[in-house]
Each structure stands twice: as structure tokens, then as C-alpha cells.
N, C-alpha and C positions, 0 to 999 in steps of 0.2 A: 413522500416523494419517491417515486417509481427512478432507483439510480442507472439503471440501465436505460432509462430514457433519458435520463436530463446530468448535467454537470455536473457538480456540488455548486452553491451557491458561493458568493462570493466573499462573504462576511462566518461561513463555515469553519468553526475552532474545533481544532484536532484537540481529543482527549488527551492528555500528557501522558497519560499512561502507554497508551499505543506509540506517539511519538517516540516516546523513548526506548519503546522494544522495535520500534522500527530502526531507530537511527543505534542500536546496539545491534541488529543484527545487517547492518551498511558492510559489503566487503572492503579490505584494504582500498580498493580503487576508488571508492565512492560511490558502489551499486548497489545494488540488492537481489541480491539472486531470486528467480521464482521459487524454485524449492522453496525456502526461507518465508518468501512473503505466503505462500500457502501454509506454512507450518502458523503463524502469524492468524490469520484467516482461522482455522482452528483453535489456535488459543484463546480469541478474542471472542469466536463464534458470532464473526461478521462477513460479509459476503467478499468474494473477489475483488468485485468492481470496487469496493469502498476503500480495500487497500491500495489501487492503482489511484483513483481519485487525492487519498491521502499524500504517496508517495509522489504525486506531479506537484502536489499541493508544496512539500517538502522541497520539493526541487531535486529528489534521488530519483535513478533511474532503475528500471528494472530489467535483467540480462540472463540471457540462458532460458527463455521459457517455453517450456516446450510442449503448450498448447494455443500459440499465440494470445494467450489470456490478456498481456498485459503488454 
């Protein structure tokens, strides 16, 4: 599945592993900075779009990004 063309599916399970480096690196507010979710993207050595995908999937918002990536 080409993720820049289409959603994630709707039955798509988020790896626990990611989830949880995602929701450890959530600011106090409840966001997720972009820095961060690209640091993230790197560690995992997964695409952008798949961390934004996850993060809507999560129901965390992403803030400060400063290539309108996400």
C-alpha cells in the first residue's frame, strides 16, 4: 500500500513498540512535537506519513512542525 496515496486501513495495529515511543515522547500537553516524531521516523526507519497516520490513529496531535509535514 502506497501510504501517501491511501489512509491506513481501518483494522491497522500499531506495533507496541512504536506506540509506546510515541506516547513516551507526548509533551506535558498532550502533543507531540515534530522534531520528536522525526527523531521517531529515524529510530524506527519508517516514513513520515506513517508516523502521522499512527499519531491520528492514537488520537495525539502533532505541533510546531516546521515543514507542514504533519
Amino acid at each position: 500500500m502506497a501510504l501517501k496515496d491511501k489512509k491506513l486501513p481501518s483494522d491497522f495495529v500499531v506495533d507496541k513498540t512504536l506506540e509506546q515511543a510515541i506516547r513516551s515522547a507526548v509533551d506535558s500537553d498532550g502533543r507531540l512535537s515534530c522534531h520528536k516524531a522525526w527523531d521517531l521516523v529515524d529510530r524506527f526507519r519508517i516514513s513520515r506519513i506513517l508516523v502521522g497516520y499512527v499519531t491520528d490513529k492514537l488520537m495525539i496531535r502533532i505541533h510546531d512542525c516546521q515543514l507542514g509535514a504533519f
